[in-house]
N, C-alpha and C positions, 0 to 999 in steps of 0.2 A: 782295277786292283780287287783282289779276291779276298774277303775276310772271313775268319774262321771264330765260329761261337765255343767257346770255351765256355758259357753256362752248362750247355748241354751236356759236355763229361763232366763237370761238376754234378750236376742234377743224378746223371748216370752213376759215380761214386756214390752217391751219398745216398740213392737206391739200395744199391750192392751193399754198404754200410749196414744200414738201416733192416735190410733184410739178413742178411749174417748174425747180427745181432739179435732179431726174434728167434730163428734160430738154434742161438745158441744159450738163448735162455730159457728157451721152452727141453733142449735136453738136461740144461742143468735143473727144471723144475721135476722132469722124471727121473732123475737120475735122485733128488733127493727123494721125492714120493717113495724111491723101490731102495735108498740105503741110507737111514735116518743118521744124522750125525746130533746128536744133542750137546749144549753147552756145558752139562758136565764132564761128557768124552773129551773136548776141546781143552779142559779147566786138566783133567788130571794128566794128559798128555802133553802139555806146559810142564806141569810140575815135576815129570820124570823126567823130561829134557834139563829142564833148570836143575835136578837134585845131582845128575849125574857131573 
């Protein structure tokens, strides 16, 4: 009888995870570097969604 290791695509996931995720937060870290959003922008763009 032939048994199959199921860690192995787990480990393999969770590589593929784990690198997706650097990734994708090293373009979200460029992407703010090159378009600043500050917490006042965030604060008055509430307020004109809520005023409406």
């Amino acid at each position: 009888m032939k048994t199959y290791k199921q860690p192995a695509t787990s480990k393999l996931l969770k590589r593929f995870d784990n690198e997706l995720k650097n990734l994708l937060m090293e373009d979200l870290r460029s992407f703010r570097g090159r378009n600043p959003f500050t917490k006042s922008n965030k604060q008055e763009a509430v307020q004109q969604l809520s005023a409406a």
